[in-house]
C-alpha positions in Angstrom: 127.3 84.6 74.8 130.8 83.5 73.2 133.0 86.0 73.1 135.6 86.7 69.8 138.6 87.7 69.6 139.6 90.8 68.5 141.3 91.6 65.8 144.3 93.9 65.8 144.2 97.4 64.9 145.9 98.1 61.5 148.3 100.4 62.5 151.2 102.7 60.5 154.3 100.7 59.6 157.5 102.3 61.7 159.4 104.4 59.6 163.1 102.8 59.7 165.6 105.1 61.8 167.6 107.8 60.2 170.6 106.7 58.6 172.8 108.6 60.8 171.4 108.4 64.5 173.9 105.9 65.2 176.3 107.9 64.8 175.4 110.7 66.9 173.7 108.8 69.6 177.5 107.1 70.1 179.3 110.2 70.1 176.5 111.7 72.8 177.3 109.0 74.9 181.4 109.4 73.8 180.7 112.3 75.4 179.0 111.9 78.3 176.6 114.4 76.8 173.3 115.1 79.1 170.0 116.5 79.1 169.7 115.5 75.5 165.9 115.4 74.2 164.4 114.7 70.9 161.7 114.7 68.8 160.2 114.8 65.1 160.1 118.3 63.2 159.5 118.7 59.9 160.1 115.0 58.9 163.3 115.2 60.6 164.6 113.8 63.9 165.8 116.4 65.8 168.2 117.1 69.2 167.9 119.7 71.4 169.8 120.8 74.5 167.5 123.0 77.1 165.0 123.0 74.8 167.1 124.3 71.7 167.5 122.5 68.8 171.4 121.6 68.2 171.5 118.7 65.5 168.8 117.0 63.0 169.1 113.9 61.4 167.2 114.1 57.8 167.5 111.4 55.3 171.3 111.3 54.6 172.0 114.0 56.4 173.6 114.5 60.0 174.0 118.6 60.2 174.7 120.4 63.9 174.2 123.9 64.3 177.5 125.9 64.9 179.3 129.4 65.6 179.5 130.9 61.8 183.6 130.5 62.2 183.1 126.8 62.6 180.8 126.7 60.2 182.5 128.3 57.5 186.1 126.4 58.4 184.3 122.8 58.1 182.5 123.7 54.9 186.2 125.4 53.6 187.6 122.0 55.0 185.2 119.8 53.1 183.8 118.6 56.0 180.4 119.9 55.6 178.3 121.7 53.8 175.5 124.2 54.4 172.3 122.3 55.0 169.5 122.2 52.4 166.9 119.6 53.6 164.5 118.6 50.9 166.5 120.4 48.5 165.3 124.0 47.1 166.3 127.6 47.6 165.7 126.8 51.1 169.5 126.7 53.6 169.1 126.4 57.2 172.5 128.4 57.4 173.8 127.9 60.8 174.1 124.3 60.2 176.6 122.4 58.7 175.7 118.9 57.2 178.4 116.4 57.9 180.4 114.7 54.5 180.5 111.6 54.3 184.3 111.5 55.2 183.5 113.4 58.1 180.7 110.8 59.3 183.6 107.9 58.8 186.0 109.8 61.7 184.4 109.5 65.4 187.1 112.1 66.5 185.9 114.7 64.2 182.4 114.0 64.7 182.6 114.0 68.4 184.2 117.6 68.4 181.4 118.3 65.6 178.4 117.5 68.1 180.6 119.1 70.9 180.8 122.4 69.4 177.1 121.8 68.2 176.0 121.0 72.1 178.0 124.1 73.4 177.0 126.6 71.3 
């Protein structure tokens, strides 16, 4: 009996990276960061530290959860605002989502993810 080849499984295409995982995986390492997991949630990417989530990556959007005085300086700041993923009435309130400025500085987002990882 001749035996055929088989034929690859069709499978998904990969879904590129998020834009800004770069970005955060640098400063992580920066940082000497450990204990650093991650997984998908909600169509985002997200980071956890002890099995809490401290940042998500989600389309444009790098935002890392911090203490509400943080928060409300880097929005006040214009380096962040409040993150709305998808859009909607819907603010996950305790994180800020990096500007665009802020993504261009490595010193300000390493004390970003910092703050982010501590807290």
């Amino acid at each position: 009996m001749k035996k055929t080849a088989k034929k690859p499984s069709a499978s998904r295409p990969r879904r590129p990276p998020p834009v800004h995982q770069g970005a955060l995986e640098d400063a992580l390492e920066r940082l000497s960061l450990r204990d650093v997991t991650s997984k998908r949630m909600f169509g985002a990417l997200c980071y956890y530290v002890d099995e809490k989530p401290f940042a998500f990556l989600f389309g444009d959007d790098l935002a890392l959860k911090l203490p509400a005085m943080e928060l409300r300086a880097g929005c006040a700041q214009g380096d962040g605002r409040i993150f709305n993923p998808g859009g909607g009435d819907f603010r996950m309130r305790e994180y800020l989502a990096l500007s665009t400025q802020a993504l261009m500085d490595e010193a300000q987002i390493d004390a970003y993810v910092l703050a982010s990882y501590r807290f």
